[in-house]
DRENKOLKE-303465 format. One record per residue (C-alpha): chain; residue in one letter; z, x, y; residue number from 1. Coordinates in pm, whole numbers, plus 50000, padded with zeros to 5 digits. Layout:
SITE;A;A;Z;X;Y;NUM
...
***
This chain:
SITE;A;X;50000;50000;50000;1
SITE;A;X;50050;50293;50252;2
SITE;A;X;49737;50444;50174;3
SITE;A;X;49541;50132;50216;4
SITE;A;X;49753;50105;50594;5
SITE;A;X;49664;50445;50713;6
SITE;A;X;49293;50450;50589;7
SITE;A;X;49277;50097;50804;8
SITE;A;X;49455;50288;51073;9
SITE;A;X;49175;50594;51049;10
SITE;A;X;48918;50348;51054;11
SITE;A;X;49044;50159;51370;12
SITE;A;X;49050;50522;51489;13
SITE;A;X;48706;50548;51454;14
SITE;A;X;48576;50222;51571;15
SITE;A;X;48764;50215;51869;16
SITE;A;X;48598;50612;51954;17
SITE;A;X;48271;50515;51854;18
SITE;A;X;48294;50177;52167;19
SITE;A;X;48471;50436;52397;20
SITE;A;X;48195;50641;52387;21
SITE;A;X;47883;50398;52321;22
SITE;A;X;48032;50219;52650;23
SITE;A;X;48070;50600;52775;24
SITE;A;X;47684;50598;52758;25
SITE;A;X;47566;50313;52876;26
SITE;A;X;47790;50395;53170;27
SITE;A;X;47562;50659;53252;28
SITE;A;X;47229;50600;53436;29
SITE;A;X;46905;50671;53256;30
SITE;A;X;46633;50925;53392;31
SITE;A;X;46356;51041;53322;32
SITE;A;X;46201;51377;53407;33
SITE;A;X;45804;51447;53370;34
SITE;A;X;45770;51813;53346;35
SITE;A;X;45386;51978;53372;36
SITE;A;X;45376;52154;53029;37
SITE;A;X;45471;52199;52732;38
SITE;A;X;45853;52282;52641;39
SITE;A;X;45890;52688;52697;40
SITE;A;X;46143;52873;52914;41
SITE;A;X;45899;52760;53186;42
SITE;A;X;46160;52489;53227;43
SITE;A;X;46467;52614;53056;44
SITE;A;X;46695;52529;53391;45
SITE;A;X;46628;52139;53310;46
SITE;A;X;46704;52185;52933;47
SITE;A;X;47006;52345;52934;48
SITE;A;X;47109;52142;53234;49
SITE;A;X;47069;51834;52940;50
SITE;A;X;47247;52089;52702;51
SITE;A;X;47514;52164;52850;52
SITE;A;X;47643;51811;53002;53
SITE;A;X;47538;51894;53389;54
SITE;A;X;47333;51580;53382;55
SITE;A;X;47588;51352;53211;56
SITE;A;X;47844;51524;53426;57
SITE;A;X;47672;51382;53717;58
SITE;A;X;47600;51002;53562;59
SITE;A;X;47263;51067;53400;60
SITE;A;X;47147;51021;53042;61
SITE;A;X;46856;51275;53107;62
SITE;A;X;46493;51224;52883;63
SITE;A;X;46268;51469;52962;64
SITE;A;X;45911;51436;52861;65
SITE;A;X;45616;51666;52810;66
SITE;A;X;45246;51542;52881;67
SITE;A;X;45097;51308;52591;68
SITE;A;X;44728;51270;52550;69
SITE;A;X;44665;50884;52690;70
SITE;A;X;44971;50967;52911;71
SITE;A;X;44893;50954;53295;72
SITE;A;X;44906;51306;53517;73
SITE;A;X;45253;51429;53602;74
SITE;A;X;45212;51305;53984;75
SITE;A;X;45067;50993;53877;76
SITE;A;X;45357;50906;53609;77
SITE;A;X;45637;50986;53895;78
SITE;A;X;45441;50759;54170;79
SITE;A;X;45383;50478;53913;80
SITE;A;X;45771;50446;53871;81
SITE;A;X;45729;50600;53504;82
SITE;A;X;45976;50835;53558;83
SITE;A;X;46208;50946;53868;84
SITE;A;X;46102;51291;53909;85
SITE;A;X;45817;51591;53788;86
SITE;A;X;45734;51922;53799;87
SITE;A;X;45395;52008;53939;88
SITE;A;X;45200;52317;54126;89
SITE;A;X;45214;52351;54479;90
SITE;A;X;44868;52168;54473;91
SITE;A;X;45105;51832;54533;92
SITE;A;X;45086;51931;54903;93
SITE;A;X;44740;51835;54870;94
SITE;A;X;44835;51520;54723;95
SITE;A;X;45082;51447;54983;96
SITE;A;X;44823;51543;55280;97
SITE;A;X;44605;51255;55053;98
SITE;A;X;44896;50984;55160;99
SITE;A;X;45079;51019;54795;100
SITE;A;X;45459;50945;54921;101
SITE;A;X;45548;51305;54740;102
SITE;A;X;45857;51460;54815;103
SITE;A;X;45922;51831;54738;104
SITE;A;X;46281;51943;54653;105
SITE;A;X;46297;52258;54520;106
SITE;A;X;46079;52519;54447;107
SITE;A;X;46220;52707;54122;108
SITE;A;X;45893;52959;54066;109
SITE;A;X;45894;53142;54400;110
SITE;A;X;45597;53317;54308;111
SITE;A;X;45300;53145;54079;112
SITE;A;X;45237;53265;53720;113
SITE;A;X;44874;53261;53702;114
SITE;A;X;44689;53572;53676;115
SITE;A;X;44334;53680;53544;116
SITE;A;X;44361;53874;53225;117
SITE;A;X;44109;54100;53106;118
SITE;A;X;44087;54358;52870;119
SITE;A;X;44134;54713;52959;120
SITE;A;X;43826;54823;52759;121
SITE;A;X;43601;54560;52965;122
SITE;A;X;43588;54811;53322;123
SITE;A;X;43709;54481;53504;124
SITE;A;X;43931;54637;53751;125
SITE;A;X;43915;54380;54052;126
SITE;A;X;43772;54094;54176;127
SITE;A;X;43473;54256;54256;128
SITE;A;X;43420;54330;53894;129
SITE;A;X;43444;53934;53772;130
SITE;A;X;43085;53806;53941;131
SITE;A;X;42894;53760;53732;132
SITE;A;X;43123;53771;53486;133
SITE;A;X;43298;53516;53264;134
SITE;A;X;43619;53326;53293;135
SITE;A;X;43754;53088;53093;136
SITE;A;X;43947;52887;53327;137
SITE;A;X;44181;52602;53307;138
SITE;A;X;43979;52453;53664;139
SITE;A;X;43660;52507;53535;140
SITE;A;X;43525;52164;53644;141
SITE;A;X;43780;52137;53970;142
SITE;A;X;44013;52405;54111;143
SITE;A;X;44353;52309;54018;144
SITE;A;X;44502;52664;54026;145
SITE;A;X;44338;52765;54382;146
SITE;A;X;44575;53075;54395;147
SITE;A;X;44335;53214;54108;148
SITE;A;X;44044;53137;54322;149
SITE;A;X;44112;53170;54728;150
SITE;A;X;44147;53574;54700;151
SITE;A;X;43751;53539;54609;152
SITE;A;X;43731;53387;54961;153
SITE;A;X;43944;53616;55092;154
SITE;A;X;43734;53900;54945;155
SITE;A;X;43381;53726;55059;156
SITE;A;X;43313;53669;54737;157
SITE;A;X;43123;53331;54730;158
SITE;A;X;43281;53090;54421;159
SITE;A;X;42878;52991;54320;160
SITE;A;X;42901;53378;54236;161
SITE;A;X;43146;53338;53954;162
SITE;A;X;43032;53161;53608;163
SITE;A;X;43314;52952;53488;164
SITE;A;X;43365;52831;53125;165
SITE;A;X;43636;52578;52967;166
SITE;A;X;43996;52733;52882;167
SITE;A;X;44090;52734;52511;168
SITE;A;X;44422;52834;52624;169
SITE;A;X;44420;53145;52352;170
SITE;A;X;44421;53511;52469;171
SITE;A;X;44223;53520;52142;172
SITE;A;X;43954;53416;52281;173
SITE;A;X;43961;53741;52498;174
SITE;A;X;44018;53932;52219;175
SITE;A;X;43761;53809;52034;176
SITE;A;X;43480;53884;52343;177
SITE;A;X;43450;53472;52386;178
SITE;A;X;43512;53543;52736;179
SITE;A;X;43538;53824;53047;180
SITE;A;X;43857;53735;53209;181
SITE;A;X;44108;53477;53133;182
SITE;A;X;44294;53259;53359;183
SITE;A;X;44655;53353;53204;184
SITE;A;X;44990;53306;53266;185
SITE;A;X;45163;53630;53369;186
SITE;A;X;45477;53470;53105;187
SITE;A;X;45236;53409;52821;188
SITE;A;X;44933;53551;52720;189
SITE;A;X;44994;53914;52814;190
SITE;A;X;45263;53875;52482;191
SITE;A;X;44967;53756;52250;192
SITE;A;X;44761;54068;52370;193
SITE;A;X;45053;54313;52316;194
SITE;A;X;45122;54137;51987;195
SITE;A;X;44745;54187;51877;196
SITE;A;X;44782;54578;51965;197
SITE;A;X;44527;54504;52258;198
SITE;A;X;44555;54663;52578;199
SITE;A;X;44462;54467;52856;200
SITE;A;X;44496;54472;53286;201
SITE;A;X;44610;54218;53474;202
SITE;A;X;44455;54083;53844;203
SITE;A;X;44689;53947;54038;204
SITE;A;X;44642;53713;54350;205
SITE;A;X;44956;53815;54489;206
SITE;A;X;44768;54162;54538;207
SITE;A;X;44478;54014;54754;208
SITE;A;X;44735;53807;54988;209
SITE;A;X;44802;53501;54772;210
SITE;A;X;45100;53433;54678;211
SITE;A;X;45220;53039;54616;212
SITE;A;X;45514;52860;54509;213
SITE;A;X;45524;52718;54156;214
SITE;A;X;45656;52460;53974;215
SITE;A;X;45823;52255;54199;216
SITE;A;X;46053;51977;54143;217
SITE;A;X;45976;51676;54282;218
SITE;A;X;46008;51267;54350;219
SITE;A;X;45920;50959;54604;220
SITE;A;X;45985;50864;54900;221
SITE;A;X;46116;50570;54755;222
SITE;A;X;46372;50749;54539;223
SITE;A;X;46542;50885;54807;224
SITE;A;X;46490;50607;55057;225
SITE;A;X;46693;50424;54749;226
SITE;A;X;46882;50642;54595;227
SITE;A;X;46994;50943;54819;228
SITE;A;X;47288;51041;54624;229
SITE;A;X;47107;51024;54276;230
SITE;A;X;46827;51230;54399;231
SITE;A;X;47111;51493;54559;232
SITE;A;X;47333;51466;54212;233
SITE;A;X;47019;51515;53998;234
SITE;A;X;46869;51829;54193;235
SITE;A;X;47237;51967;54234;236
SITE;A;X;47251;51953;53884;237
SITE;A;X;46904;52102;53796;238
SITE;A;X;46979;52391;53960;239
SITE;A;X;47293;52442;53773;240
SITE;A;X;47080;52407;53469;241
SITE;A;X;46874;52710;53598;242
SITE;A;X;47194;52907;53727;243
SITE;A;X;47287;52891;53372;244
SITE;A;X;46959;52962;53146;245
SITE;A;X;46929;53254;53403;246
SITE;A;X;47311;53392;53317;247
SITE;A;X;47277;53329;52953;248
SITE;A;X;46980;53415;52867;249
SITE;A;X;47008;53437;52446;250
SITE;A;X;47232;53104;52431;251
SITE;A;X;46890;52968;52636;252
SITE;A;X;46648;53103;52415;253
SITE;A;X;46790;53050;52066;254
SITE;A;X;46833;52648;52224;255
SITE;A;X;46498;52671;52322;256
SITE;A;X;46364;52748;51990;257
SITE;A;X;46588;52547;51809;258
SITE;A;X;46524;52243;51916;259
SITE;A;X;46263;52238;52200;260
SITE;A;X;46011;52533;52200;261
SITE;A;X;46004;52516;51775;262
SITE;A;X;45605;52643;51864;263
SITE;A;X;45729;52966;52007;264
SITE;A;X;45916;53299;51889;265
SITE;A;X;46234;53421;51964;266
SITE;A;X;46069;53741;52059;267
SITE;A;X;45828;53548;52271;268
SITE;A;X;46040;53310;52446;269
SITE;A;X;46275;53612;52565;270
SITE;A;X;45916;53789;52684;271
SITE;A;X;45873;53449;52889;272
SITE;A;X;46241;53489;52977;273
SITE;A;X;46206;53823;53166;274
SITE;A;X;45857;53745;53324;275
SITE;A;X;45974;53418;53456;276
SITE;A;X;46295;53567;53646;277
SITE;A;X;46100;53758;53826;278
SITE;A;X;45871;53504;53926;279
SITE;A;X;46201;53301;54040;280
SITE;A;X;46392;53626;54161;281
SITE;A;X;46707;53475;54194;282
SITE;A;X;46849;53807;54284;283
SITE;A;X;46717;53771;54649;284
SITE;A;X;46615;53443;54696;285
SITE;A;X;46840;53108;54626;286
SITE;A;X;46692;52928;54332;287
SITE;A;X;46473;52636;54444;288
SITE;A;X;46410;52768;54820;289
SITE;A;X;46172;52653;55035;290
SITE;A;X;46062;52804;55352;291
SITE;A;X;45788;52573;55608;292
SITE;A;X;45596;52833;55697;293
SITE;A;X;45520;52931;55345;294
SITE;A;X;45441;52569;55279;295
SITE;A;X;45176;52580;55569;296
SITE;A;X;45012;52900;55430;297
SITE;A;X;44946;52736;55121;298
SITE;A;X;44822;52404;55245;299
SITE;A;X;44593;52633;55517;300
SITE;A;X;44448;52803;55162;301
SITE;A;X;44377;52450;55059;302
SITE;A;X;44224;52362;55381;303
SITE;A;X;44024;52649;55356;304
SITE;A;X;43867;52582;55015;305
SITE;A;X;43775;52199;55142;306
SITE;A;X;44046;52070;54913;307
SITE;A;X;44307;51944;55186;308
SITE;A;X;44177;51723;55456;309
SITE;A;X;44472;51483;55561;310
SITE;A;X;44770;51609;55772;311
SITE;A;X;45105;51674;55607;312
SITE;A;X;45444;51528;55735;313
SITE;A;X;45640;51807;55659;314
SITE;A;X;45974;51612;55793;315
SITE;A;X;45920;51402;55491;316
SITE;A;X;45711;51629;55222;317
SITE;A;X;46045;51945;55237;318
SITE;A;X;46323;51754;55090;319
SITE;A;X;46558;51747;55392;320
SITE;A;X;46915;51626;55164;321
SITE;A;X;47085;51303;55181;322
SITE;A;X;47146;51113;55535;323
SITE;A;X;47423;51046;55667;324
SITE;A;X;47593;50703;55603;325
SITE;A;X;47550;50440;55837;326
SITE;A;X;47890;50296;55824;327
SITE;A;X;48186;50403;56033;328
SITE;A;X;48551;50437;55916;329
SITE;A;X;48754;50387;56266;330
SITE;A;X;49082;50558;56104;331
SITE;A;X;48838;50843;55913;332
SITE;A;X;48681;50878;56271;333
SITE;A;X;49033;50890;56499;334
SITE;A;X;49165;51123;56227;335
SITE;A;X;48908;51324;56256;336
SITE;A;X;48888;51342;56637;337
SITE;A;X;49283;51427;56653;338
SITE;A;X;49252;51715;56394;339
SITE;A;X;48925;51819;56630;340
SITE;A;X;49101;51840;56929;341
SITE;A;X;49408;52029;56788;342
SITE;A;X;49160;52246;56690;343
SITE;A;X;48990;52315;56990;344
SITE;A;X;49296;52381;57149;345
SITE;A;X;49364;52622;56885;346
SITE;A;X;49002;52790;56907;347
SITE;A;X;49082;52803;57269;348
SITE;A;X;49368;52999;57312;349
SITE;A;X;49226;53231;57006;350
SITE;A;X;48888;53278;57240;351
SITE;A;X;49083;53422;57522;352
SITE;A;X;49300;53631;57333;353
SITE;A;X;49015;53758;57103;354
SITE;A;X;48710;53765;57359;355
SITE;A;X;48763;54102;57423;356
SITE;A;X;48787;54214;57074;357
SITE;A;X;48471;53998;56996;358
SITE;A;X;48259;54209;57272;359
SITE;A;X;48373;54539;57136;360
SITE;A;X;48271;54445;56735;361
SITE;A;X;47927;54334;56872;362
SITE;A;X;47897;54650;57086;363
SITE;A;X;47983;54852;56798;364
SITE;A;X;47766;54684;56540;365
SITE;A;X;47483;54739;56804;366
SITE;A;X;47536;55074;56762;367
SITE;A;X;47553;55110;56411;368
SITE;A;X;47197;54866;56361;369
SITE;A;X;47088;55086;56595;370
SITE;A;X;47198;55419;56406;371
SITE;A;X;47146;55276;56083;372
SITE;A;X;46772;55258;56232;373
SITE;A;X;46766;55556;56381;374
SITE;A;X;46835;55710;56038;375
SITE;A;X;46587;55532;55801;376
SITE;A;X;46282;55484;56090;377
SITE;A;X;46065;55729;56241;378
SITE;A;X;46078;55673;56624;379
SITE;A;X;45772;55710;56734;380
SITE;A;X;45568;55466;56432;381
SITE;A;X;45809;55264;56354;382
SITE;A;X;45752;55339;56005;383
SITE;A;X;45977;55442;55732;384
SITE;A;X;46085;55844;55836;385
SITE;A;X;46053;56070;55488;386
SITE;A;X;46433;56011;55365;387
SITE;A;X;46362;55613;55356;388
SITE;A;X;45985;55622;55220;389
SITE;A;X;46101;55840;54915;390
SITE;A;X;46403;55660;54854;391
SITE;A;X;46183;55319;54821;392
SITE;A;X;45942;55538;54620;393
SITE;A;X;46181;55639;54332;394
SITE;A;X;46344;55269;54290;395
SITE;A;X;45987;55139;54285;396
SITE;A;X;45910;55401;54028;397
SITE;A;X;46176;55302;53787;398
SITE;A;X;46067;54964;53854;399
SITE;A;X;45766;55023;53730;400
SITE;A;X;45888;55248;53453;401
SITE;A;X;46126;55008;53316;402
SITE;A;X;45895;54672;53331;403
SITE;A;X;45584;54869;53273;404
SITE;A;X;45451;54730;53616;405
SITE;A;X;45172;54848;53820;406
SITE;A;X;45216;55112;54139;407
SITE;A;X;45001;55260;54347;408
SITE;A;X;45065;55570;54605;409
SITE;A;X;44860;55692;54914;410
SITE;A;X;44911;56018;55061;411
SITE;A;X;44693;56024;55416;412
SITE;A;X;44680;56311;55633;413
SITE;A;X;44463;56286;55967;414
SITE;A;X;44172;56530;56024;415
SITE;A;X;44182;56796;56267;416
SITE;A;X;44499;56692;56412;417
SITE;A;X;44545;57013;56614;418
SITE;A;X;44208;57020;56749;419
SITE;A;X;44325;56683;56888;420
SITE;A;X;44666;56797;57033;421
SITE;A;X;44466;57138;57185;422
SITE;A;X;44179;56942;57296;423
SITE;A;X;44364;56621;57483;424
SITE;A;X;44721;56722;57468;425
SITE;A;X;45005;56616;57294;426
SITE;A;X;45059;56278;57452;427
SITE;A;X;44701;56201;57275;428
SITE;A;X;44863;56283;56973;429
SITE;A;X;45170;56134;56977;430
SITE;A;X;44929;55778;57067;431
SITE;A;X;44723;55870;56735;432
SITE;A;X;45035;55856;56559;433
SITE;A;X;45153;55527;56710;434
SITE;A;X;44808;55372;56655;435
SITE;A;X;44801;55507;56269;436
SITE;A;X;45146;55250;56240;437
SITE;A;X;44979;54947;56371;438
SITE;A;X;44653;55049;56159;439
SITE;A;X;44892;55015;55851;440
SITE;A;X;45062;54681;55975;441
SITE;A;X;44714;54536;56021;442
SITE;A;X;44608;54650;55679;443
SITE;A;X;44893;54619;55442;444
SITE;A;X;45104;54334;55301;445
SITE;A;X;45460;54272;55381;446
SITE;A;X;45542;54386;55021;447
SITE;A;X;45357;54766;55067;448
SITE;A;X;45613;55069;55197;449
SITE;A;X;45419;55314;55494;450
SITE;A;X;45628;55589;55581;451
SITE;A;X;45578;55910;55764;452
SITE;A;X;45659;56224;55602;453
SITE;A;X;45536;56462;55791;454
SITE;A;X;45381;56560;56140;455
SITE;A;X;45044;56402;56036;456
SITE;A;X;45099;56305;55681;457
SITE;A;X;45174;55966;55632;458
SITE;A;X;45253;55776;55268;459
SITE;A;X;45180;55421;55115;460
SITE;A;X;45322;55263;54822;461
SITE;A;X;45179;54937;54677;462
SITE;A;X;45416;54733;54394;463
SITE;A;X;45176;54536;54166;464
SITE;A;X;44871;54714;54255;465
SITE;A;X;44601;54830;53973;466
SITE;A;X;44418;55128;54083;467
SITE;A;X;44098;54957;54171;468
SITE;A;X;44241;54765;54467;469
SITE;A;X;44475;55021;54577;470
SITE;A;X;44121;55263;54652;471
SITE;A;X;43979;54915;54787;472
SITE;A;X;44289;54937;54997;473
SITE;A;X;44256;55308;55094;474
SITE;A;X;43903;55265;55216;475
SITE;A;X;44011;54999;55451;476
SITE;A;X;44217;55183;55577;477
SITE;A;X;44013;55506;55611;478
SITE;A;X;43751;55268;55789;479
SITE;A;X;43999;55117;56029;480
SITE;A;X;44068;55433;56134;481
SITE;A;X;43698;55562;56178;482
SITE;A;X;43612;55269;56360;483
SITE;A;X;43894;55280;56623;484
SITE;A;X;43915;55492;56923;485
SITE;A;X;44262;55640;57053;486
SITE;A;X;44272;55607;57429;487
SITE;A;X;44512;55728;57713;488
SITE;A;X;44488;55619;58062;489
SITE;A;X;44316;55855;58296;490
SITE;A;X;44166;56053;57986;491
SITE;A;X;43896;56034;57772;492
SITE;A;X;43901;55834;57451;493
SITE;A;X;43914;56010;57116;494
SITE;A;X;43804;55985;56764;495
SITE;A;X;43985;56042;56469;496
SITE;A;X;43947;56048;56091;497
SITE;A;X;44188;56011;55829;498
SITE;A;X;44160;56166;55474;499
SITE;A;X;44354;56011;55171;500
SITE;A;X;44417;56066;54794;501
SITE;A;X;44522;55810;54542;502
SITE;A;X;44649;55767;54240;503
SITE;A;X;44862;55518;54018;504
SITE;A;X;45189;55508;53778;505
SITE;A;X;45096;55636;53453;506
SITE;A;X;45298;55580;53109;507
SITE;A;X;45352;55909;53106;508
SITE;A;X;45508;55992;53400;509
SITE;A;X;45876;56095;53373;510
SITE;A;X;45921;56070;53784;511
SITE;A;X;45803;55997;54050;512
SITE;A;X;45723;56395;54184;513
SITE;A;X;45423;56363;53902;514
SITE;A;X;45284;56082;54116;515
SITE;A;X;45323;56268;54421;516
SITE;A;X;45143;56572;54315;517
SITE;A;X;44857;56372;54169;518
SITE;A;X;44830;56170;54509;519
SITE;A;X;44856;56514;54686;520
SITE;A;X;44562;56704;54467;521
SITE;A;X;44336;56393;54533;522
SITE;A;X;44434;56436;54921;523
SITE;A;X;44324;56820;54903;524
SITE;A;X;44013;56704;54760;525
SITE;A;X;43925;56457;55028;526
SITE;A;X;44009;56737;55242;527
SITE;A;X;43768;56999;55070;528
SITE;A;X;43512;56823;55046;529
SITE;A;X;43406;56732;55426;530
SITE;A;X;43713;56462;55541;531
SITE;A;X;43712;56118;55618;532
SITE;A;X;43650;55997;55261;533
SITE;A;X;43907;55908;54962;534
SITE;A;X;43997;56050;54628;535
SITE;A;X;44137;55963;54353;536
SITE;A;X;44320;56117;54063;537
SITE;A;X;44434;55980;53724;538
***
């Protein structure tokens, strides 16, 4: 008779968890997220997010869904209420400029993963090299992924010129010689070549200018207009989702293949792991930032290629957070005024007493920034001095070392440089100087390193570069140079030439002194053999 009481009391046990926790459920507010792909660290941040209870922690019983054939674009399915957010390209600011009620709120890829792959054997260096050419693209019949496609623009490089052929989707089709050039994602696709024992090079956009966001969260207008404090909850706790796949990295993987990304390797899921946080570089930038200007750049590209024509309300397309409530709580509102003015009393008094103190930190902090510059900046280019430009140069070289990453170097020297300082006087000289710095602002991105080294001798360091652009980049240079005069008032103008040797990070290179002396042979070539011209050594 006992037993028979306490297996009815385990079984009351159970029942009554089982309704605490079905009513626990249906407590919680169903979602639904659209993502762009398939299920690959590409969107780990929103899995684990599910994993690990951030969702439910914030109300939501999360279902995230992966494009369907029959199933309706990811833009479409948000706008058509069948589900409350997505993750597209930055291409939706094209569908917002179209009058789509898109809203962007964070933009987790800070740079865009899609690169053109081509085999190392194939002498495809740059874009130069693909007319003519094949590539199997994923926009071969519209340009979906313009970041692959502006730099052609950029380059003059007229898009009839290039002969574009279906995707498979399969780096084995550029093993197999199916195709020239691949459109690839930098997370993907360079694994399947390394994994076939086939070396390949990679063309970035983000090395002709191009850089975009990528996949951004987003929803409707309506969404927030209706629910401001679901969108907030759900975005707060995305990003907790990717704080966390970022910091545990193995726990995300080993869930990812588990139970969403079955299709995919561990070895090739933690590949995707490590290209993808650099894409999102949470180190520097805030996960999910989004900067206006940036945004206009990238709609201008779209402009540009005839594939934006609207305007964009950026007040409503940048996700600006929840308003404010309309309400007002008379008692929250006199509290707060009484604690306000006690507290500008307070800040009061402290101002007087610390105004003096306050003047004296800013002086001095003026005249460390201005040390601090002083130290790391030659005066008279505004470039990095020799101490700065080679301390950039060996942490880019064990960047490149480490993550087998491209890197170029440029040694430049100007021609006859005496002759000019005999000839017009040193003032001339000093002006050639200052005009070689803006030559290098003009010419260079923001991400490139200038520096000068020495009285004439100036340096250049370009992350992600392949060789073949970095000479495209030297002779730009050189030719800016050639084609400018340096002038002085009250004395004659004068010409100047610049001679420059380049090379790139090799496998074999132990640091970043064999680099140097390879750049600085190819300069004493350039030198030898008549000036004004670039080398290059390997």
């Amino acid at each position: 008779m006992q037993k028979t009481r306490q297996g009815s009391w385990q079984w009351h046990a159970v029942a009554l968890s089982m309704l605490f926790y079905s009513q626990l459920a249906q407590a919680l507010e169903e979602i639904t997220l659209r993502l762009r792909w398939v299920p690959q660290y590409q969107f780990a941040g929103y899995y684990m997010a599910l994993e690990k209870g951030f969702y439910a922690d914030a109300g939501f019983d999360v279902r995230i869904v992966t494009p369907e054939q029959g199933m309706p674009g990811t833009i479409e399915h948000v706008l058509s209420g069948g589900a409350e957010f997505g993750v597209a390209n930055s291409g939706i600011v094209r569908e917002r400029a179209a009058g789509k009620p898109l809203v962007a709120l964070a933009a987790v890829g800070q740079h865009a993963p899609s690169v053109w792959l081509v085999r190392a054997d194939s002498g495809i260096a740059s874009l130069d090299d693909l007319v003519g050419k094949r590539l199997m693209s994923i926009a071969a019949n519209h340009f979906e992924s313009i970041e692959l496609f502006a730099p052609f623009l950029l380059e003059g490089i007229s898009l009839d010129q290039l002969k574009l052929i279906p995707t498979s989707y399969q780096a084995q089709s550029l093993i197999n010689g199916e195709t020239d050039a691949l459109n690839a994602y930098i997370t993907n696709e360079p694994f399947e070549m390394m994994q076939a024992n086939v070396d390949y090079r990679i063309i970035r956009p983000s090395a002709y200018g191009v850089d975009f966001y990528s996949d951004i969260l987003f929803t409707t207008e309506q969404q927030i207009a209706e629910h401001p404090e679901r969108v907030q909850a759900f975005l707060q706790a995305s990003l907790k989702g990717w704080r966390y796949a970022l910091e545990h990295v193995d726990e995300t993987v080993n869930v990812l293949h588990r139970k969403y990304a079955t299709h995919r390797s561990l070895e090739h899921l933690r590949y995707e792991a490590q290209s993808f946080r650099e894409l999102i570089n949470p180190d520097v930038i805030s996960i999910g930032h989004m900067n206006l200007g940036r945004w206009q750049h990238i709609a201008q590209m779209h402009r540009e290629m005839g594939l934006l024509q609207g305007e964009v309300d950026w007040q409503q397309f940048i996700y600006q957070g929840p308003a404010p409530n309309g309400g007002v709580d008379l008692r929250a509102l006199l509290s707060v005024a009484a604690v306000a003015l006690f507290m500008g009393l307070l800040a009061l008094w402290y101002w007087r007493w610390n105004a003096r103190l306050r003047y004296e930190i800013s002086e001095r902090r003026k005249a460390e920034d201005l040390l601090r510059m002083l130290a790391t900046t030659d005066e008279l280019t505004g470039l990095a001095n020799r101490r700065n430009f080679f301390g950039h140069a060996v942490d880019e070289f064990n960047r490149a070392n480490r993550y087998t990453r491209p890197l170029c170097l440029l040694l430049l020297d100007l021609d006859w440089f005496k002759q000019v300082n005999d000839d017009y006087g040193h003032q001339m000289g000093d002006q050639a100087l200052r005009q070689m710095g803006q030559v290098f602002k003009v010419v260079l991105r923001h991400s490139d390193i200038a520096g000068r080294i020495g009285g004439e001798e100036f340096a250049v360091l370009l992350p992600e570069t392949e060789l073949a652009v970095a000479e495209q980049v030297a002779e730009r240079l050189r030719a800016t140079v050639a084609n400018s005069t340096v002038e002085l008032p009250g004395s004659a103008p004068c010409q100047i030439t610049v001679s420059i040797g380049v090379t790139a990070f090799a496998s074999s290179d132990d640091e970043f002194e064999q680099m140097y002396n390879r750049a600085d042979t190819a300069l004493y070539a350039a030198k030898n053999n008549g000036r004004d011209q670039v080398q290059v050594q390997t």
